[in-house]
C-alpha positions as CSV (number, residue, x, y, z in Angstrom):
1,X,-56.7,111.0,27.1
2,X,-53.7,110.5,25.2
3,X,-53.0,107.5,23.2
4,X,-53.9,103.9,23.6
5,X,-51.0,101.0,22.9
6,X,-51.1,97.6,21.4
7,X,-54.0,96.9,21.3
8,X,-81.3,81.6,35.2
9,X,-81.6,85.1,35.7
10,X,-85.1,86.9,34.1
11,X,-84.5,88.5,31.0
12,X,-83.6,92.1,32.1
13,X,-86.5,94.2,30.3
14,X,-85.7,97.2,27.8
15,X,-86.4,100.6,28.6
16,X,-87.2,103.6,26.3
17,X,-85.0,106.7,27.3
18,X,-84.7,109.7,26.4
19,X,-82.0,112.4,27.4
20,X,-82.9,116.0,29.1
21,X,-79.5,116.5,30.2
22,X,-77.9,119.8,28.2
23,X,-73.9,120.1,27.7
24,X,-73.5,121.9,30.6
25,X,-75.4,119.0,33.0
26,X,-73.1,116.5,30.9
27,X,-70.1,118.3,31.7
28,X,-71.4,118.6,35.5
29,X,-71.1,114.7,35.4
30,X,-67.5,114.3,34.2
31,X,-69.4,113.3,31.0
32,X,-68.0,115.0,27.1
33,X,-70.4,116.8,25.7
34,X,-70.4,115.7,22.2
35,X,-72.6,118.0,21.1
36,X,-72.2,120.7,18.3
37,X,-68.8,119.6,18.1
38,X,-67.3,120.4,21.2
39,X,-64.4,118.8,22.6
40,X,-63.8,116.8,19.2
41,X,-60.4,115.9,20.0
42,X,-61.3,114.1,23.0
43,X,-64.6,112.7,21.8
44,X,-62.5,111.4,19.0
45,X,-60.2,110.1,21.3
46,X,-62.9,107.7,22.5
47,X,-64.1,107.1,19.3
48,X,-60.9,105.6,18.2
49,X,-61.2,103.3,21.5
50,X,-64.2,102.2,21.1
51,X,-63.5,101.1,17.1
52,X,-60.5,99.4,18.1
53,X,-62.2,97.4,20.9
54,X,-65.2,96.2,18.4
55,X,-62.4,95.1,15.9
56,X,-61.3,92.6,18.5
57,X,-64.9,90.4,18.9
58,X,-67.4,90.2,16.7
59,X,-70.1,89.6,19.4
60,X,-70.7,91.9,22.2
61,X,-68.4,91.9,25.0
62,X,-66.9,92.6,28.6
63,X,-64.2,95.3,29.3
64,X,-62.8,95.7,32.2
65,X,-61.3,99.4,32.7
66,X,-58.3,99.1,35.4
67,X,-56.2,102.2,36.8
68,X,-53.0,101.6,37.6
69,X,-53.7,103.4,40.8
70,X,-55.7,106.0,42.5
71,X,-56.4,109.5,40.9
72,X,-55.6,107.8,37.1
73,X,-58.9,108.7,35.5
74,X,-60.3,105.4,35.9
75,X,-63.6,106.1,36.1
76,X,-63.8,108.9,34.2
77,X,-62.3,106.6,31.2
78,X,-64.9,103.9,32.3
79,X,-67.6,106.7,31.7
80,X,-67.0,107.8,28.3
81,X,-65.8,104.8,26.9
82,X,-69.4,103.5,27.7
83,X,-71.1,107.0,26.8
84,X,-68.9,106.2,23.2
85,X,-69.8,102.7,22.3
86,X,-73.4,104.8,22.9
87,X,-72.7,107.1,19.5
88,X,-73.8,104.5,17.4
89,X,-77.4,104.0,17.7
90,X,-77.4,99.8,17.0
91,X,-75.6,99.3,20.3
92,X,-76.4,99.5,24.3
93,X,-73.8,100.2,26.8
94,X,-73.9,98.8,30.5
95,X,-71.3,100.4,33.2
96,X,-71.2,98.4,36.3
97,X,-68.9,100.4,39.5
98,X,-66.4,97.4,40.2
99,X,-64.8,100.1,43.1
100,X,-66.3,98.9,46.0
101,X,-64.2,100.7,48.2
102,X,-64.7,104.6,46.4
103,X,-67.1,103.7,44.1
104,X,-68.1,106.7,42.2
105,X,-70.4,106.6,39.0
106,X,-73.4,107.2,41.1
107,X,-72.1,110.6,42.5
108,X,-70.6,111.7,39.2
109,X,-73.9,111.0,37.5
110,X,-76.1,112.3,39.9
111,X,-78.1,109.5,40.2
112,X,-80.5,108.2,43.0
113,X,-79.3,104.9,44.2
114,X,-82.0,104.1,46.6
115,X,-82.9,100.8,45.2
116,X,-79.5,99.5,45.8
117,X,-76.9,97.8,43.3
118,X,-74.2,95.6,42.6
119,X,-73.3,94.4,46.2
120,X,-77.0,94.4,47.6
121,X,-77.6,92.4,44.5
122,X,-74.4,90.1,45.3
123,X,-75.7,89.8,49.0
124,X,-79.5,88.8,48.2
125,X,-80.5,86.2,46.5
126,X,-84.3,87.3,46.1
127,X,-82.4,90.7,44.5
128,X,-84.2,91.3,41.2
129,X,-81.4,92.3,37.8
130,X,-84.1,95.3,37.1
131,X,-83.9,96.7,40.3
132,X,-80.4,97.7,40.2
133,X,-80.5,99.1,36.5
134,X,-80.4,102.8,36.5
135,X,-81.1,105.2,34.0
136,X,-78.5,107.4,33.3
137,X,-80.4,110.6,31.2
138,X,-78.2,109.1,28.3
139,X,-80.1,107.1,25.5
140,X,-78.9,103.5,25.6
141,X,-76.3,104.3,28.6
142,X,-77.4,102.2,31.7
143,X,-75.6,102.1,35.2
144,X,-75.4,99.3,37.8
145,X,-74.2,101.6,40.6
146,X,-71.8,99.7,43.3
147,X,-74.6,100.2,45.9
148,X,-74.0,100.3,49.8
149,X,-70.9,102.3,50.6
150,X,-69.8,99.9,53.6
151,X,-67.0,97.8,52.6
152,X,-66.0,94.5,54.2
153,X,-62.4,93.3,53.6
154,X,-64.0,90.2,52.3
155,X,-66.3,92.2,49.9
156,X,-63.7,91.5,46.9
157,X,-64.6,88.1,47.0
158,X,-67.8,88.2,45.5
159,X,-66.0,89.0,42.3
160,X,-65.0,85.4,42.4
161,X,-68.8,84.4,43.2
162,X,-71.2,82.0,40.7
163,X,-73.5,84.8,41.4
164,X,-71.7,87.5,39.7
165,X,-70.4,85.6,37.1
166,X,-74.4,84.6,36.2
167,X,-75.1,88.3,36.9
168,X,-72.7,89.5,33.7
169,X,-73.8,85.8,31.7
170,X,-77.4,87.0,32.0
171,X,-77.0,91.1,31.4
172,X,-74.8,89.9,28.3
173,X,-77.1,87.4,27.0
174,X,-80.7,89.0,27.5
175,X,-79.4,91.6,24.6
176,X,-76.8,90.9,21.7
177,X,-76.5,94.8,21.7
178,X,-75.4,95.3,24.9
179,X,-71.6,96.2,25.6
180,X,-70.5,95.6,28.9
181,X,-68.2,98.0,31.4
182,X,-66.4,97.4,34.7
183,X,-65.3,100.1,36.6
184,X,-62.2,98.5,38.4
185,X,-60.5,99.9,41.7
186,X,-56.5,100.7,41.6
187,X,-55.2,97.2,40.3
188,X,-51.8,98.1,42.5
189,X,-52.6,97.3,46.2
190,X,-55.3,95.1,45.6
191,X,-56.3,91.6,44.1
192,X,-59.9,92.9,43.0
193,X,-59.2,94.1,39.4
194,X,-57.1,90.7,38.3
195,X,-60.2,89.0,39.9
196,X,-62.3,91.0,37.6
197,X,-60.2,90.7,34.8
198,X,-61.2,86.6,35.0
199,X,-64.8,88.0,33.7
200,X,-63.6,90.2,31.2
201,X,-63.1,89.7,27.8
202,X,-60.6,92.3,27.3
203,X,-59.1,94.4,29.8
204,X,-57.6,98.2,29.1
205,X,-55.4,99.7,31.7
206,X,-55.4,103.4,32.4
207,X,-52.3,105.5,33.6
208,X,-52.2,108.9,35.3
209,X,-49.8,110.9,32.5
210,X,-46.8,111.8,33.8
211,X,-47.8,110.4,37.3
212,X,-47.3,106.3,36.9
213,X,-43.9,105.4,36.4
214,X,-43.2,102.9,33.5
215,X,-42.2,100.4,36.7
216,X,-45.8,100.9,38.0
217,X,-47.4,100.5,34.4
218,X,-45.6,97.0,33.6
219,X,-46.4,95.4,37.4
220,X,-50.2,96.6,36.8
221,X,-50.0,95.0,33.0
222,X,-48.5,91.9,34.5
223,X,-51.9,91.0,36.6
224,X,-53.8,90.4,33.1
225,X,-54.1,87.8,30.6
226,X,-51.7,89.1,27.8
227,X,-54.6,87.5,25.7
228,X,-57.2,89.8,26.9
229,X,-55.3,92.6,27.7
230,X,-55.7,95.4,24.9
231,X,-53.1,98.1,25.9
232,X,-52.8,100.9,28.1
233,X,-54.8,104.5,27.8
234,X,-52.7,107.6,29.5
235,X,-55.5,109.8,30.7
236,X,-53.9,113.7,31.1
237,X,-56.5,114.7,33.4
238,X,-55.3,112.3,36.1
């Protein structure tokens, strides 16, 4: 990662975690090890992120994490921009896979989605907020995977949905620790991620380095709210 520019529902219950997962499992999961100082620069990287994010709201908040287009880093960016806000042992991160159509997080985390997640949720209304919280082998990291990998056209939809707006009012409110995360798909090609960025309080885009064009860059930017959005990150890894 490069550089960053201009910048009801139950009450979902706590759970006590603790990690087993060693540098070498963290690094297995596209996750920095920030351990005994390795990787510093990049860990830093996200450190700098995450500060300038919590100088924008003084309450806890929803970020949505946008690629310009496929193979950016999206996810990855989504990841350990969640894993940072983690560093500091007052707050709670949330990452919810947005990307319906490759969602990812549960595969790079090696995690067990049997119970389901964000679109079995969406689809049934007897759906329980616990069931689809997964721990991550991170303290104070949670994942809502996307869940089910068929994907309807109509799917996107649900982004617009009273139900998933209550969803992200409730996992906000039950904990005034609790930072929010959206992994977004491509936001060229498809209306999900401006959909999205109508939940968000502050939206980051993420560009493949030396792979999106400043043409690509400016139509992705021009989806957002120029009030929420907070600049663009250029992921080298893309």
């Amino acid at each position: 990662m490069d550089k960053m520019t201009d910048a009801g529902h139950r009450s979902v219950a706590r759970r006590n975690e603790s990690t087993s997962l060693t540098p070498a499992q963290l690094a297995e999961r596209s996750i920095i090890p920030y351990v005994d100082g390795a990787n510093r620069q990049l860990v830093d990287s996200f450190r700098e992120l995450r500060t300038r994010l919590l100088a924008t709201s003084n309450d806890n908040f929803i970020t949505l994490i946008a690629p310009v287009t496929d193979g950016c880093g999206g996810s990855f960016v989504a990841r350990n921009l969640a894993l940072a806000m983690t560093f500091d042992q007052s707050k709670n991160a949330l990452l919810i896979d947005c990307n319906l159509r490759h969602p990812s997080q549960d595969t790079s985390m090696k995690i067990d989605t049997s119970r389901g997640g964000l679109i079995n949720y969406l689809e049934d209304p007897e759906a329980e907020v616990e069931s689809m919280l997964y721990s991550t082998g991170i303290p104070r990291l949670k994942l809502i995977p996307a869940g089910r990998s068929s994907y309807g056209e109509m799917e996107s939809e649900y982004f617009s949905s009273f139900r998933m707006r209550l969803l992200l009012d409730s996992l906000r409110s039950s904990y005034s620790d609790r930072y929010i995360f959206l992994d977004s798909p491509p936001t060229l090609g498809a209306p999900d991620a401006r959909m999205l960025s109508e939940l968000a309080d502050v939206v980051i885009l993420v560009a493949g380095y030396a792979r999106n064009t400043p043409t690509d860059i400016a139509a992705a930017a021009a989806n957002f709210d120029p009030r929420k959005f907070a600049g663009v990150v250029f992921n080298e890894n893309a």
